[in-house]
mmCIF file as gemmi writes it, N, C-alpha and C atoms, coordinates in Angstrom:
data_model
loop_
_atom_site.group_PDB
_atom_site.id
_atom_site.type_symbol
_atom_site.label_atom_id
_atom_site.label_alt_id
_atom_site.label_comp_id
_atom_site.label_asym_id
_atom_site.label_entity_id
_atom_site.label_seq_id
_atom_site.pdbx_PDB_ins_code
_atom_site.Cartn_x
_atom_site.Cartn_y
_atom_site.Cartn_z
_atom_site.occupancy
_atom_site.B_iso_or_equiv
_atom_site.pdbx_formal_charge
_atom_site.auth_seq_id
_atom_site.auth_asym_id
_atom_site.pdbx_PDB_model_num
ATOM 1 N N . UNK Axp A 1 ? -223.755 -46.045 70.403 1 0 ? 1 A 1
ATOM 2 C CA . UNK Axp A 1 ? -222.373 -45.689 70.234 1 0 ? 1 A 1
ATOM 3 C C . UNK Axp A 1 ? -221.766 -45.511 71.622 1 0 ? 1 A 1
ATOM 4 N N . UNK Axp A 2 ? -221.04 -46.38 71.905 1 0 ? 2 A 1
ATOM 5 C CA . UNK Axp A 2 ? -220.014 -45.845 72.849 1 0 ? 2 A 1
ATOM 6 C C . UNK Axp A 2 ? -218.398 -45.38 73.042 1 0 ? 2 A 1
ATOM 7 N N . UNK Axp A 3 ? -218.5 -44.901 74.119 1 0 ? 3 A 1
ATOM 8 C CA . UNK Axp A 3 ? -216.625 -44.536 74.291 1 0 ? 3 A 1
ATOM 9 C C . UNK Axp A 3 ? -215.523 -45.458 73.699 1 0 ? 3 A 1
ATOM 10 N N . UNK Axp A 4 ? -215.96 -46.522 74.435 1 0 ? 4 A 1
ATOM 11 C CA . UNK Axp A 4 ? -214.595 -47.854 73.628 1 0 ? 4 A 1
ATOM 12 C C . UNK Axp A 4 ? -214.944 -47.848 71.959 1 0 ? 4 A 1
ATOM 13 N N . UNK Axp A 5 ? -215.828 -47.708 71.16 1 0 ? 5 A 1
ATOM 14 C CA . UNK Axp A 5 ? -216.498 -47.798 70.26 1 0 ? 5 A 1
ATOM 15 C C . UNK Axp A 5 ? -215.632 -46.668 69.237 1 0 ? 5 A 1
ATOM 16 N N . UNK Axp A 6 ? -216.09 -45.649 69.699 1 0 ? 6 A 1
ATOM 17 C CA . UNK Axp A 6 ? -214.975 -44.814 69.19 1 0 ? 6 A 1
ATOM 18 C C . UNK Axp A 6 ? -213.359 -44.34 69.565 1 0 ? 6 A 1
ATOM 19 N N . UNK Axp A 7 ? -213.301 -45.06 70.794 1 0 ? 7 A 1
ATOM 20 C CA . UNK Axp A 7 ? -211.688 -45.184 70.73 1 0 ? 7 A 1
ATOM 21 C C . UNK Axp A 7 ? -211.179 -46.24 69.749 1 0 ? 7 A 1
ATOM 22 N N . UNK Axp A 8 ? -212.219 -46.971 70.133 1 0 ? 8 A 1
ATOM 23 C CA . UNK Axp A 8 ? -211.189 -48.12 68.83 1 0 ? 8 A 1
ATOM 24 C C . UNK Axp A 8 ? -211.427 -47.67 67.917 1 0 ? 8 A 1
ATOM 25 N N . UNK Axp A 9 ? -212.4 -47.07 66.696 1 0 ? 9 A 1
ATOM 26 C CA . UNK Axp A 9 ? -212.033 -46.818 65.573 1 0 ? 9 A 1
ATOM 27 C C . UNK Axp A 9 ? -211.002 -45.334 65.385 1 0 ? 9 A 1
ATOM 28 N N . UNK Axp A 10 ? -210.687 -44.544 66.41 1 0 ? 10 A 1
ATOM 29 C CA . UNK Axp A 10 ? -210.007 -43.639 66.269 1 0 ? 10 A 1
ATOM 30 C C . UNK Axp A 10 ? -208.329 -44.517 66.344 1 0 ? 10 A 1
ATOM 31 N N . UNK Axp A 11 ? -208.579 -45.852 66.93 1 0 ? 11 A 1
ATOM 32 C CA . UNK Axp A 11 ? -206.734 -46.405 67.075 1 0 ? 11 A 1
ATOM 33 C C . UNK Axp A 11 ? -206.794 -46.992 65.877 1 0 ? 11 A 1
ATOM 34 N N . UNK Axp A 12 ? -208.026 -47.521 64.938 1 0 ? 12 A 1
ATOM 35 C CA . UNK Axp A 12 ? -207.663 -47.89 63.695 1 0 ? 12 A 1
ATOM 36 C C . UNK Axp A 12 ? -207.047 -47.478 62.656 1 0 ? 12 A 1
ATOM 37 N N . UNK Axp A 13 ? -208.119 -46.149 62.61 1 0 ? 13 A 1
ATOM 38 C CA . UNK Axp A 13 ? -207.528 -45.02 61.666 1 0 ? 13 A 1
ATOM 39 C C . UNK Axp A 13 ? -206.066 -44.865 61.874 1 0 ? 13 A 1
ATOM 40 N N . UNK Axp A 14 ? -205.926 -44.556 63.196 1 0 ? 14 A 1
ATOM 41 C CA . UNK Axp A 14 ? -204.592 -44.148 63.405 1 0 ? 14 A 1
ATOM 42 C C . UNK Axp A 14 ? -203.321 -45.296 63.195 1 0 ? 14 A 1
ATOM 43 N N . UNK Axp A 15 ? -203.619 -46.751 63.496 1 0 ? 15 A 1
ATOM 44 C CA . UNK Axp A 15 ? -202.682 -47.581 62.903 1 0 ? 15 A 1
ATOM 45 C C . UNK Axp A 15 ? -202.893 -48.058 61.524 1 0 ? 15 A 1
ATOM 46 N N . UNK Axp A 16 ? -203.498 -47.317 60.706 1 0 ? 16 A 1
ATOM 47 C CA . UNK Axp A 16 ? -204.068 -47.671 59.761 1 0 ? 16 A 1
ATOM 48 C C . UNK Axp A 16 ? -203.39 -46.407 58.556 1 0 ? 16 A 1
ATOM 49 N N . UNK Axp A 17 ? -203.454 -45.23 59.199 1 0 ? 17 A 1
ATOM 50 C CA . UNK Axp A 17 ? -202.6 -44.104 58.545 1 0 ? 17 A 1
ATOM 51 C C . UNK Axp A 17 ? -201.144 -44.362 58.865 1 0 ? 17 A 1
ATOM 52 N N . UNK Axp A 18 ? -200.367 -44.921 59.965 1 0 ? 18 A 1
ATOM 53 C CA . UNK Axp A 18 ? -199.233 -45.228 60.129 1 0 ? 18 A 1
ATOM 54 C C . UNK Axp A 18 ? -198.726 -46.495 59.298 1 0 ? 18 A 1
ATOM 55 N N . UNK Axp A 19 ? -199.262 -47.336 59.137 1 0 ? 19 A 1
ATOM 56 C CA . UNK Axp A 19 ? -198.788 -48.501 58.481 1 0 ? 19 A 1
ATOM 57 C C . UNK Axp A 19 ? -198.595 -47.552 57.094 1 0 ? 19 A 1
ATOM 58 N N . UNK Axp A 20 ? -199.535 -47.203 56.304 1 0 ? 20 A 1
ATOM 59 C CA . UNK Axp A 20 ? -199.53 -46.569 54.859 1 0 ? 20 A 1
ATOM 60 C C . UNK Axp A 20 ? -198.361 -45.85 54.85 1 0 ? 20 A 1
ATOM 61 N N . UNK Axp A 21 ? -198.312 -45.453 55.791 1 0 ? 21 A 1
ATOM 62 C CA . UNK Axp A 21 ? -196.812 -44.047 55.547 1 0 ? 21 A 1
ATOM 63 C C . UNK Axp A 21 ? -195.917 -45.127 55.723 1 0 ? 21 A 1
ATOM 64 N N . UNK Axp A 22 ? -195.507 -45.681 56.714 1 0 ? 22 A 1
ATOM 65 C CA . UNK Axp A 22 ? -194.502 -46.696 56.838 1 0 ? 22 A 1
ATOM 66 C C . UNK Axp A 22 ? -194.205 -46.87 55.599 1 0 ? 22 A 1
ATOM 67 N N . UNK Axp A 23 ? -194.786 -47.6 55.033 1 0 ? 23 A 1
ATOM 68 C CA . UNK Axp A 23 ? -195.092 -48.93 53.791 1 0 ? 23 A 1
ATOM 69 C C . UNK Axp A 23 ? -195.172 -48.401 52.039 1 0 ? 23 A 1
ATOM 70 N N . UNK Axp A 24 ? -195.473 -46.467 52.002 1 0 ? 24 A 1
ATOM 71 C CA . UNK Axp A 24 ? -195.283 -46.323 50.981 1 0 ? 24 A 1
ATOM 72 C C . UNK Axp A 24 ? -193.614 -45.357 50.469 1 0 ? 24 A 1
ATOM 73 N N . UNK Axp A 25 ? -193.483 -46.039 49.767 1 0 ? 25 A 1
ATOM 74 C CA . UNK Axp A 25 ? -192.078 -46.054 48.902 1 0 ? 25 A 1
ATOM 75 C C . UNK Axp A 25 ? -191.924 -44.625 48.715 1 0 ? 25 A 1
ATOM 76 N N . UNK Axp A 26 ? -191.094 -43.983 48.635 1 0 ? 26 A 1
ATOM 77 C CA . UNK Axp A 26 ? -190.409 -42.103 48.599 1 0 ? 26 A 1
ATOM 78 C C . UNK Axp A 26 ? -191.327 -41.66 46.659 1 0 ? 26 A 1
ATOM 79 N N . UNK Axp A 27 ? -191.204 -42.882 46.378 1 0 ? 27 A 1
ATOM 80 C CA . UNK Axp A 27 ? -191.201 -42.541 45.091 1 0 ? 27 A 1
ATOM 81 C C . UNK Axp A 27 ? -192.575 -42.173 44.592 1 0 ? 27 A 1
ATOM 82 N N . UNK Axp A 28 ? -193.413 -42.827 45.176 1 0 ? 28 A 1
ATOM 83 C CA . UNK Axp A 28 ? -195.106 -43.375 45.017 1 0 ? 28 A 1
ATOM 84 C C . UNK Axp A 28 ? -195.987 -41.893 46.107 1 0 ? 28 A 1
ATOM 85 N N . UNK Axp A 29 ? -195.07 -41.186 47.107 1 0 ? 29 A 1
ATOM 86 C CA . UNK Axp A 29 ? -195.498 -40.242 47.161 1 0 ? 29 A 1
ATOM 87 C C . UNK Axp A 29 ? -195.819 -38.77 46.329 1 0 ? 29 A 1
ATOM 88 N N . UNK Axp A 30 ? -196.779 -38.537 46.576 1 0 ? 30 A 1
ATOM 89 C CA . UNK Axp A 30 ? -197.057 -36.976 45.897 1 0 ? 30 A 1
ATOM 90 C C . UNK Axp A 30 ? -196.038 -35.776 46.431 1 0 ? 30 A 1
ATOM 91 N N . UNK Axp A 31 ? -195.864 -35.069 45.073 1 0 ? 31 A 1
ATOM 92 C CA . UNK Axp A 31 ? -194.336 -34.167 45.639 1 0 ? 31 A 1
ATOM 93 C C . UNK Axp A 31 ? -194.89 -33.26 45.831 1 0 ? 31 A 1
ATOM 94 N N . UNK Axp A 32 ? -194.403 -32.205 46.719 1 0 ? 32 A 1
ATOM 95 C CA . UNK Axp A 32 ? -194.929 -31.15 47.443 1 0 ? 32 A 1
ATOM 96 C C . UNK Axp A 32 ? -194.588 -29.837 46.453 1 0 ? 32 A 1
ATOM 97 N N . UNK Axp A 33 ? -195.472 -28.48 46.788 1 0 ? 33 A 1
ATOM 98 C CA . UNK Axp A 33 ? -194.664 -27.378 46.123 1 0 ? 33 A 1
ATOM 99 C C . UNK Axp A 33 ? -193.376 -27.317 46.374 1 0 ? 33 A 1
ATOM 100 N N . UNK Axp A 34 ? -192.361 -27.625 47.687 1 0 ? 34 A 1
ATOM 101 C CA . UNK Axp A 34 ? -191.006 -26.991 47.588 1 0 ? 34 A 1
ATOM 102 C C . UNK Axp A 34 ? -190.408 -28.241 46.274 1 0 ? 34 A 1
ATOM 103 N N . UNK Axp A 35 ? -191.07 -28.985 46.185 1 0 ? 35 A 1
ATOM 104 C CA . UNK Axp A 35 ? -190.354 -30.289 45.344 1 0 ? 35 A 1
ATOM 105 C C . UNK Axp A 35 ? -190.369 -29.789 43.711 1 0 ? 35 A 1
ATOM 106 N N . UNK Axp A 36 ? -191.5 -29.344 43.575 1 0 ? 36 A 1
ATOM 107 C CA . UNK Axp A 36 ? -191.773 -28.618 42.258 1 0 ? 36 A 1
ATOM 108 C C . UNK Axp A 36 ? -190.757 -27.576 41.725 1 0 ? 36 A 1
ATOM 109 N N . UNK Axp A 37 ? -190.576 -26.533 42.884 1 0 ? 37 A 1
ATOM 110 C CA . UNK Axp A 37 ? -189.983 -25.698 43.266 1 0 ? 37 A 1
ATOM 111 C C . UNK Axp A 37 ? -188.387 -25.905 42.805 1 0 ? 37 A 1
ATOM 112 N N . UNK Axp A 38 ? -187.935 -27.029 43.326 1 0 ? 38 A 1
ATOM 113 C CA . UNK Axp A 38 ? -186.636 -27.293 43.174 1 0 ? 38 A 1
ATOM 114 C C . UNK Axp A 38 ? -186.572 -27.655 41.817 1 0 ? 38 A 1
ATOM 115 N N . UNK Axp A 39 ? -187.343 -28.585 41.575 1 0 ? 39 A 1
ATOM 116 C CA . UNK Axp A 39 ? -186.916 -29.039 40.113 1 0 ? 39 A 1
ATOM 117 C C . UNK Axp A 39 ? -186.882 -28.037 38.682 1 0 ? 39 A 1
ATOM 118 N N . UNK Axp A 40 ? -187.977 -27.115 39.332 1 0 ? 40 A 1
ATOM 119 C CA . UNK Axp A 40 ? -187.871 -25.636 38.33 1 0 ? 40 A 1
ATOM 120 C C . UNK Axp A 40 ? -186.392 -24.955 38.055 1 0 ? 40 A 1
ATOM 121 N N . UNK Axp A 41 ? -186.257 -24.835 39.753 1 0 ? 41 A 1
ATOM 122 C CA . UNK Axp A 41 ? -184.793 -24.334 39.592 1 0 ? 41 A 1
ATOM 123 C C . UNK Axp A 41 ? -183.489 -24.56 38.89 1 0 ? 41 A 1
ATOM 124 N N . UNK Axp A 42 ? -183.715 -26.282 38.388 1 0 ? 42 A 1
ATOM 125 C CA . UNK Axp A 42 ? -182.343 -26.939 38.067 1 0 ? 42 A 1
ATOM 126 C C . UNK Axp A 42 ? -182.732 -26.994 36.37 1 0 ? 42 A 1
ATOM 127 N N . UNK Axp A 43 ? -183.995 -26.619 36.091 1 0 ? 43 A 1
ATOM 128 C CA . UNK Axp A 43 ? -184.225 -26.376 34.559 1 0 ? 43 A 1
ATOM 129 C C . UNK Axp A 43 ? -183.587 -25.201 33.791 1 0 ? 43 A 1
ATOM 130 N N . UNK Axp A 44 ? -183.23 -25.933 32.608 1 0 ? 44 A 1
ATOM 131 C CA . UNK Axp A 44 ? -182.694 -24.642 32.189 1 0 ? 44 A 1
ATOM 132 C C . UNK Axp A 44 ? -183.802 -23.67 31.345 1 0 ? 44 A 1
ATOM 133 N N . UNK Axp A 45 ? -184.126 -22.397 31.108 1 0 ? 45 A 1
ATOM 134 C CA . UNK Axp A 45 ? -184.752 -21.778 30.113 1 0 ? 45 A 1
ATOM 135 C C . UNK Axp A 45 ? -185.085 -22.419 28.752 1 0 ? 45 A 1
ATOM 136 N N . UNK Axp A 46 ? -183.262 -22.342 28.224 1 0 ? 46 A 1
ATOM 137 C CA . UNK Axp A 46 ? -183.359 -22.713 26.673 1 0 ? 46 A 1
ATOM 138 C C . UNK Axp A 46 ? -182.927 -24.341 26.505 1 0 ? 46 A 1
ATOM 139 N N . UNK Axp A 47 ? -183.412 -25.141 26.094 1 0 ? 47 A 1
ATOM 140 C CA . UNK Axp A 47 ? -183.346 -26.358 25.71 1 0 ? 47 A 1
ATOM 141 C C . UNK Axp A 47 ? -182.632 -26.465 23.654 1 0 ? 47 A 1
ATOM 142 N N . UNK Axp A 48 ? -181.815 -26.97 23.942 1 0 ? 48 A 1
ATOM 143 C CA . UNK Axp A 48 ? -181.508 -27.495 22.536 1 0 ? 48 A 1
ATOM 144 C C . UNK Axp A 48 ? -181.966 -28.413 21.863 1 0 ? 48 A 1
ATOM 145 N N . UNK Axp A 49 ? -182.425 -28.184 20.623 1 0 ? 49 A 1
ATOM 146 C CA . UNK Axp A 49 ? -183.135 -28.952 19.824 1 0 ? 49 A 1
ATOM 147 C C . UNK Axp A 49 ? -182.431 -29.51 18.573 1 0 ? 49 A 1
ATOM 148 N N . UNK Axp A 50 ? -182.102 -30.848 19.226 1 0 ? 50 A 1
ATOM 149 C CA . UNK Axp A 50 ? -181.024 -31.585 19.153 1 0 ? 50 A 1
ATOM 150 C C . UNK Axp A 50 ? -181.339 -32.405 17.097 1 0 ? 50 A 1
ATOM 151 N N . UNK Axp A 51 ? -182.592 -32.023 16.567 1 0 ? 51 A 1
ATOM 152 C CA . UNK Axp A 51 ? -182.909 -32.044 15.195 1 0 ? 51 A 1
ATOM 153 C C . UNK Axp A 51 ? -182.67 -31.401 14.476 1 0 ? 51 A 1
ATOM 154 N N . UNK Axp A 52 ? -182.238 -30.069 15.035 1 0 ? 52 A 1
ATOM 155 C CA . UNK Axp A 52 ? -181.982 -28.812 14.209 1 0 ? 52 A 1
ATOM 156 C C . UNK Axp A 52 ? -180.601 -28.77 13.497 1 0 ? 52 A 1
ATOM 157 N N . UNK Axp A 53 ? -180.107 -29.012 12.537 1 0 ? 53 A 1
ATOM 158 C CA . UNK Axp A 53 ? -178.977 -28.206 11.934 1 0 ? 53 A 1
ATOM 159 C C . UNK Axp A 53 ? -178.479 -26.775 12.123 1 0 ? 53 A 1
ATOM 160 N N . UNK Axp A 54 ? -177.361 -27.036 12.405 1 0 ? 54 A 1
ATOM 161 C CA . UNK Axp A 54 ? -176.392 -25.316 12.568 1 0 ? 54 A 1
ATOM 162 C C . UNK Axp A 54 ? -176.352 -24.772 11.374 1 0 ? 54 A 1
ATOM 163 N N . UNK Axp A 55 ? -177.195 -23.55 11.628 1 0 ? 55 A 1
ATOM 164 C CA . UNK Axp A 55 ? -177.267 -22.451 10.204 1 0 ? 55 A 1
ATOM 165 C C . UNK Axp A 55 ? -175.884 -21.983 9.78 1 0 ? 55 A 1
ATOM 166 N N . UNK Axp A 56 ? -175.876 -21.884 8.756 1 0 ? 56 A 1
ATOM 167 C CA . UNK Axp A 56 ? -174.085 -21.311 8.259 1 0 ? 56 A 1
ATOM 168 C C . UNK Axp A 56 ? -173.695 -20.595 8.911 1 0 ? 56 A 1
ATOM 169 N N . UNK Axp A 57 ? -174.363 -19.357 9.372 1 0 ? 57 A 1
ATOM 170 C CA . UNK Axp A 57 ? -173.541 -18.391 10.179 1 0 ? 57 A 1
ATOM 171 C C . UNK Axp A 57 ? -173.523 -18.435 11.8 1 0 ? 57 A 1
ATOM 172 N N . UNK Axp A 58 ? -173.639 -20.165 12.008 1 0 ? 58 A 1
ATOM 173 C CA . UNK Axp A 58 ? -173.545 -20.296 13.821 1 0 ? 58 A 1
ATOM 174 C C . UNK Axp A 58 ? -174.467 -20.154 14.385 1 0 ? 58 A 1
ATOM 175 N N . UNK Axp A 59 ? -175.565 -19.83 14.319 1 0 ? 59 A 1
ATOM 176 C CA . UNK Axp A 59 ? -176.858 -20.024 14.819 1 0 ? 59 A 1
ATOM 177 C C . UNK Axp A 59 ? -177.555 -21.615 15.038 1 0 ? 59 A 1
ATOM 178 N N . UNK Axp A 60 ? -177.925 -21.773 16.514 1 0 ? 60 A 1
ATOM 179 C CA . UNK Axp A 60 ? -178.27 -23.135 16.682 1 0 ? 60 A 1
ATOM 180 C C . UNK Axp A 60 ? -180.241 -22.408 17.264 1 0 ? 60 A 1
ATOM 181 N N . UNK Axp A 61 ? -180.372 -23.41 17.543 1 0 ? 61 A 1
ATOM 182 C CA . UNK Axp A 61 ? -182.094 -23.451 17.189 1 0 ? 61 A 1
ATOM 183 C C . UNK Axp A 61 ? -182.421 -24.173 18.802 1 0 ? 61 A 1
ATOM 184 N N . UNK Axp A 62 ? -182.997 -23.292 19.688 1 0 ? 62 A 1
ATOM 185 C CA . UNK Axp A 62 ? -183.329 -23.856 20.42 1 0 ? 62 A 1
ATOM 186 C C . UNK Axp A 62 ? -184.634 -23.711 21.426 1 0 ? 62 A 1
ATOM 187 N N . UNK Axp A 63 ? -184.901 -24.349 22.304 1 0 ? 63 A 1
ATOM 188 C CA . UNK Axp A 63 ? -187.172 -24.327 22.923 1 0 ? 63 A 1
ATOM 189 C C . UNK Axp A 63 ? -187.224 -23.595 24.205 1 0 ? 63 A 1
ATOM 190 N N . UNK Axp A 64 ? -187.553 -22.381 23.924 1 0 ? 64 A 1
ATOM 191 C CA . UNK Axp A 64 ? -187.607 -21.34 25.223 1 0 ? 64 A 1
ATOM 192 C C . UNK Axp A 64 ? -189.101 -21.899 25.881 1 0 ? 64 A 1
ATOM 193 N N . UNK Axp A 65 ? -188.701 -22.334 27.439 1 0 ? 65 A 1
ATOM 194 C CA . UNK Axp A 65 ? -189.411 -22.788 28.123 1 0 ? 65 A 1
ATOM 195 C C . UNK Axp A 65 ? -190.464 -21.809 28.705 1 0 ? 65 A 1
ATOM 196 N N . UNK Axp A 66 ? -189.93 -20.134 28.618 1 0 ? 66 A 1
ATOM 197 C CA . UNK Axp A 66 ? -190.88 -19.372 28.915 1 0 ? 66 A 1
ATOM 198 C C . UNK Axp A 66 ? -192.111 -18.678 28.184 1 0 ? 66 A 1
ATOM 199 N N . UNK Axp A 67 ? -191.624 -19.099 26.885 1 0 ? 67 A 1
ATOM 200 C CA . UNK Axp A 67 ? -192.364 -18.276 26.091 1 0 ? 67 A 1
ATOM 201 C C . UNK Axp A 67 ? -192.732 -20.15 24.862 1 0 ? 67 A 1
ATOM 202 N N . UNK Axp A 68 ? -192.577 -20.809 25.07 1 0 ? 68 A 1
ATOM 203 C CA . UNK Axp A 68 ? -192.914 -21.909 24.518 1 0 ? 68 A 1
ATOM 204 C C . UNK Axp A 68 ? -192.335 -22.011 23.012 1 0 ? 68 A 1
ATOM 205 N N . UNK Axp A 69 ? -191.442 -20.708 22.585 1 0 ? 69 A 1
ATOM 206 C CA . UNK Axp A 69 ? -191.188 -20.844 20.97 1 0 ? 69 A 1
ATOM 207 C C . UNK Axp A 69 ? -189.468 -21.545 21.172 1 0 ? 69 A 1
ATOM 208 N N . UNK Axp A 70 ? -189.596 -21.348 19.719 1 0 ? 70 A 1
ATOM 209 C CA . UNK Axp A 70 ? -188.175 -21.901 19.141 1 0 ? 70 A 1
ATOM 210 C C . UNK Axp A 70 ? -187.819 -20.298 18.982 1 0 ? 70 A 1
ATOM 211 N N . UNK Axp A 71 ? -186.115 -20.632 19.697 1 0 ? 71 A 1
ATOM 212 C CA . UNK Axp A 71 ? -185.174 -19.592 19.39 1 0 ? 71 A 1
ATOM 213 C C . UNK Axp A 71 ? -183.875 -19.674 18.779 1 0 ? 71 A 1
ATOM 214 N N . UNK Axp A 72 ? -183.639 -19.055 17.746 1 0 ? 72 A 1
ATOM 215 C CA . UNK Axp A 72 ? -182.128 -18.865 17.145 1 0 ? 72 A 1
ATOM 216 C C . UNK Axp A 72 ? -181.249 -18.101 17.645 1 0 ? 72 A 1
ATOM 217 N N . UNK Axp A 73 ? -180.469 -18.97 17.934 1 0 ? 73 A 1
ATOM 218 C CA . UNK Axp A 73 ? -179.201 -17.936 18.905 1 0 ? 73 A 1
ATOM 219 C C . UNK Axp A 73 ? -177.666 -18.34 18.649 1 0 ? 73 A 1
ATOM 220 N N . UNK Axp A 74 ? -177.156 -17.906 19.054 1 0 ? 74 A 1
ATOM 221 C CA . UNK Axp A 74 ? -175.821 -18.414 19.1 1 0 ? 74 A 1
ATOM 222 C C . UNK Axp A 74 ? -175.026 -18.952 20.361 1 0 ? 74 A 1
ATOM 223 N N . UNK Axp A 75 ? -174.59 -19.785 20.713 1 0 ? 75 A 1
ATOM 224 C CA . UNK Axp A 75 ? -174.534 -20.662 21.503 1 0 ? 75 A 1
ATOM 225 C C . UNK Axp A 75 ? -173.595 -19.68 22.577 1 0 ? 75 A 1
ATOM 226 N N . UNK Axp A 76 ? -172.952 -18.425 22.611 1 0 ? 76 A 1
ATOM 227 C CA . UNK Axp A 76 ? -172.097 -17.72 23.542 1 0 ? 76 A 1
ATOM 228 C C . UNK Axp A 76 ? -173.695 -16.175 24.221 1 0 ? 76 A 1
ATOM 229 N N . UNK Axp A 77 ? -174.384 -16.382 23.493 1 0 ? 77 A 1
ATOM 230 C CA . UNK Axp A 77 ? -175.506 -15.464 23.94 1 0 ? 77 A 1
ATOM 231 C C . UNK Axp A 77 ? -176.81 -16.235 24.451 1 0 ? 77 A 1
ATOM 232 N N . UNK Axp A 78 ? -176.89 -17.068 25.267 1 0 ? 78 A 1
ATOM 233 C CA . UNK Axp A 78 ? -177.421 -18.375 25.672 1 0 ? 78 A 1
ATOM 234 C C . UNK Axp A 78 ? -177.063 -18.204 27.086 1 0 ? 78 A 1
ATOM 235 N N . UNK Axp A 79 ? -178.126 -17.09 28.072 1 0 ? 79 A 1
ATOM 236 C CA . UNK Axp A 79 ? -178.533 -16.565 29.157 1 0 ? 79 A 1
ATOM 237 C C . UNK Axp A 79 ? -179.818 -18.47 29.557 1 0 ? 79 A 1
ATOM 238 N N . UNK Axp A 80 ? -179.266 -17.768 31.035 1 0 ? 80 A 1
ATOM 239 C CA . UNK Axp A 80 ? -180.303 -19.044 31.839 1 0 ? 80 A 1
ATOM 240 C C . UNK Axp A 80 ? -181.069 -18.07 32.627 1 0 ? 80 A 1
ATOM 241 N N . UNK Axp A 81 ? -181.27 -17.077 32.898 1 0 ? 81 A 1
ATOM 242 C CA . UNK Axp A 81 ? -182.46 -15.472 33.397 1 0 ? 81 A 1
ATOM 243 C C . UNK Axp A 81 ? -182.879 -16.615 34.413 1 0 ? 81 A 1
């Protein structure tokens, strides 16, 4: 093993990790925690469940993301916490 030996495979690697980044697309990367992070933020809690019929007395039916159930509510008491 010599010096040039491992300089060159250390300039491979290294043009070899640069080309990949170059060359891969925003999309095809892995998203980071702040990325996760954000997208949590722009979720809402309660999701409407757009199968459900409105009960006679105004109650709509909708999928609490924190607690995983279905909730009946009325669409003016419909907190985003």
């Amino acid at each position: 093993m010599s010096l040039a030996g491992v300089g060159n495979a250390a300039a491979g690697a290294l043009a070899v990790n640069l080309i990949e980044k170059v060359l891969t697309p925003p999309a095809s990367k892995p998203a980071t925690k702040a990325d996760i992070e954000r997208i949590e933020s722009k979720l809402a809690r309660y999701h409407l469940v757009k199968g459900q019929p409105t009960s006679p007395d105004g109650y709509l039916t909708y999928f609490d993301l924190e607690t995983n159930s279905l909730v009946r509510m009325l669409p003016d008491n419909l907190t985003t916490e």
